[in-house]
N, C-alpha and C positions, 0 to 999 in steps of 0.2 A: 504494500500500500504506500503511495505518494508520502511523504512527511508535510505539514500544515505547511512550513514555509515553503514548499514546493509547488503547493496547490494553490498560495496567495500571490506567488511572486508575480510580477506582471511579464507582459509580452515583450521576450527577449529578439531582437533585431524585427526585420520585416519594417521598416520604418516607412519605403516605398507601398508594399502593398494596405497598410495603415494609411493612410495617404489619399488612395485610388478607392478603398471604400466607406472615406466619408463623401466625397463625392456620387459614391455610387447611389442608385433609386432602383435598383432592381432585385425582383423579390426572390427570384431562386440563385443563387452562384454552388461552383463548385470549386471546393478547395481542390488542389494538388501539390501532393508532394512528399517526400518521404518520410516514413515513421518518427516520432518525435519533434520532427522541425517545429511545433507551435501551431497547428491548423484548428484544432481544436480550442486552442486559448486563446485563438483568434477569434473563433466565433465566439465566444465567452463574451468577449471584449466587444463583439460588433452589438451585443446585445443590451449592452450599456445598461439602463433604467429596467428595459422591457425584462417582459419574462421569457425566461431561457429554458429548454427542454431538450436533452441531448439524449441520442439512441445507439445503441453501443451494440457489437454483434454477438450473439451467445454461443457457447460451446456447445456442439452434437453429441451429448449424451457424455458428458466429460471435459474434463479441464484439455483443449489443445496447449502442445508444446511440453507436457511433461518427460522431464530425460526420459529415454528408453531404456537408460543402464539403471533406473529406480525399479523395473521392472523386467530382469534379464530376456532377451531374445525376443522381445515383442518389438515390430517394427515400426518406425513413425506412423504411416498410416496416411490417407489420403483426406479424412475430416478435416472440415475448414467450418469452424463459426458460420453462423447465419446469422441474419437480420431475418427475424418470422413475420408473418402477415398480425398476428396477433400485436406484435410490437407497435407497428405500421396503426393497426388499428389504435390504439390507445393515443397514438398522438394525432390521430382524425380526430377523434373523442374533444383533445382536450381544444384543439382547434376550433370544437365547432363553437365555444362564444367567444366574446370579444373582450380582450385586457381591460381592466381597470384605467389605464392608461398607456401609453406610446403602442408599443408593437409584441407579437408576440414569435419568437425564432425557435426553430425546430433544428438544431445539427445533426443529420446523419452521418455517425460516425462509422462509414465500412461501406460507402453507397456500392460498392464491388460484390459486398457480401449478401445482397438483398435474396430470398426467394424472388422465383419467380411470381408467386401472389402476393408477397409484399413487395414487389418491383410496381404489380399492377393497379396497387392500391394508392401505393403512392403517386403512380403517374396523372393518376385520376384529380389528385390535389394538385400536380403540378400547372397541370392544364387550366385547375379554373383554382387559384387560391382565391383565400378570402383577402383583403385589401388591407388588412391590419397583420397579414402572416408573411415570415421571412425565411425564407429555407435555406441552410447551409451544408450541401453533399460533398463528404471528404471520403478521397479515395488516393491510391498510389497516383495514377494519372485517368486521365481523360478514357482511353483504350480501354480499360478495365470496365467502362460503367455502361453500362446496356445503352446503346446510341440512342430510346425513343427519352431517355434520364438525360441522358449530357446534352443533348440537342434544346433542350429545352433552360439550361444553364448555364451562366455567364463563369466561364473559369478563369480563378485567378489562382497561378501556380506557385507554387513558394518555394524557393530556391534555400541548400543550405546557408545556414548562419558564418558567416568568418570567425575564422578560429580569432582571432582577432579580441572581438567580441566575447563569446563564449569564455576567452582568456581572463576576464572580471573575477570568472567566480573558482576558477584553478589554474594552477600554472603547471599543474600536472600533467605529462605531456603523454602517458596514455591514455589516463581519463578521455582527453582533449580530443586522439585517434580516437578512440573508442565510441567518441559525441558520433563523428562524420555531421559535422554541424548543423547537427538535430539538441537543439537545446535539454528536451525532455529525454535520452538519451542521458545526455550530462547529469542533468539534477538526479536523474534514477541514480548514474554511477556514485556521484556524489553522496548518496545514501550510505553506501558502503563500500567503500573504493577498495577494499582488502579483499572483495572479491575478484574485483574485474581482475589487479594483479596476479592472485591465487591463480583465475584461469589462465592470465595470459602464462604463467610460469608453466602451468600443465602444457600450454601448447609450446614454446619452448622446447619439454621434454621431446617432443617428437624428434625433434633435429638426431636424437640421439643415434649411434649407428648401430646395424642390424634391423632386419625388417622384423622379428619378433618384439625385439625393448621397442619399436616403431609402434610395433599392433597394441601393444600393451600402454603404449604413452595414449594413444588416439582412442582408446576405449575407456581410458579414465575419465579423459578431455569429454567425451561423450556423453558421458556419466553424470559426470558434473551441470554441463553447459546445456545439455541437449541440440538444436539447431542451432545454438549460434557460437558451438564449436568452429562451423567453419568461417563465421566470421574470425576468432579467435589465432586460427590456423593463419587466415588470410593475415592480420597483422604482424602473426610473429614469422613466417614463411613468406608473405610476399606473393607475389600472383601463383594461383597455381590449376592449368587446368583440370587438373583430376578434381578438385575439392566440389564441382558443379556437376560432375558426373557421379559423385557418391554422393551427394546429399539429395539425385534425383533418382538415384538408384533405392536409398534409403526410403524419400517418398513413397515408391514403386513397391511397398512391400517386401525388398529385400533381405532377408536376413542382415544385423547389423554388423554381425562378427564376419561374415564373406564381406562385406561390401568393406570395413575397415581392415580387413587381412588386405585385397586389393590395392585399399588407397598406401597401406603402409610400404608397397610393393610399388606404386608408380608417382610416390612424391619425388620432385627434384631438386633433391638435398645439397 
């Protein structure tokens, strides 16, 4: 869970797109751009006085992203959160009266992750909102979001934060890597920074030589991190393209231990 100062701090960079939508008069937009950059604390912010209602995507029948080495030889798996029609329905509901005052903003957060009947329920609003409602759909990018959703929304894309910036609040220079200048990102490391080191030292051990001390370092790292082992790998290794091939392999049902026997077999050390 966020810590209070995390969840109060205000909108870190973006000062351009801050800018562009207080200008703005249009009642649906779509945020873009990648995990943590502040898309969400941006519609927070766009919401000012109004009342704000944010919809967040749910796990299918279990917590996605749990390590797989918490639970030996079960493989990631192909479940992805949803956004359900039932969701969709409740912010019809609270839509259908009218605020007390200003305006009343709806953020979809995961417009990627919609059902397809909560894609059609929504569309329904988009087409005819009421004139006191503000819709704000965040997704990775544009592509992802069912084109009859993004066609109908003004996207404004958010680009990472400068390290620069981001630099305010550590000078810690994996932290920093670890952001990829996504603010939310940082604040989460910043919660407990003796992890992120912890893994990145796990990933590290890979370097070590012999491809069994390899399979052994990569199934810890695994263990630990779950998917964002190969992030992990990727900082402390540096590009590498096996890392996109076992973690779609993983996806795939794979067994973990073939697919990390493999990767320990084709990193370029």
């Amino acid at each position: 869970m966020a810590s209070k100062e995390a969840e109060t701090r205000a909108v870190v960079g973006h000062e351009e797109v801050l800018a562009l939508l207080k200008r703005l008069s249009a009642q649906t937009l779509l945020f873009t751009g990648p995990e943590g950059v502040g898309r969400r604390r941006v519609a927070r912010w766009l919401a000012g006085e109004g009342e704000y209602r944010e919809v967040l995507p749910e796990p299918p029948g279990g917590p996605l992203g749990v390590p797989f080495g918490k639970q030996l030889g079960v493989p990631f798996g192909k479940q992805r959160p949803e956004i359900r029609l039932e969701q969709v329905e409740e912010v019809l509901d609270w839509l259908a009266t009218a605020p007390g005052k200003g305006f009343k903003l709806v953020a979809i957060d995961g417009a990627h992750l919609l059902t397809e009947a909560a894609a059609n329920a929504l569309l329904k609003l988009l087409e005819e909102p009421p004139s006191y409602a503000r819709l704000v759909l965040i997704a990775p990018s544009r592509e992802v979001v069912l084109p009859t959703l993004a066609s109908r929304a003004l996207e404004i894309p958010f680009r990472p934060v400068p390290e620069a910036v981001l630099s305010r609040f550590t000078q810690d220079p994996l932290l920093l890597a670890y952001a990829q200048g996504a603010p939310g990102r940082l604040f989460k490391a910043l919660e407990d920074p003796s992890r992120i080191h912890g893994l990145y030292e796990l990933a590290q051990k890979v370097k070590a030589p012999g491809a069994f001390t390899r399979f052994q370092a990569l199934k810890a790292l695994f263990q630990e991190a779950g998917r964002e082992a190969v992030f992990f790998l990727w900082l402390a290794l540096g590009p590498q393209p096996a890392l996109a091939k076992a973690l779609e392999a993983l996806e795939g049902y794979v067994h973990p231990d073939l697919v990390l026997a493999w990767l320990a077999l084709k990193l370029n050390l």
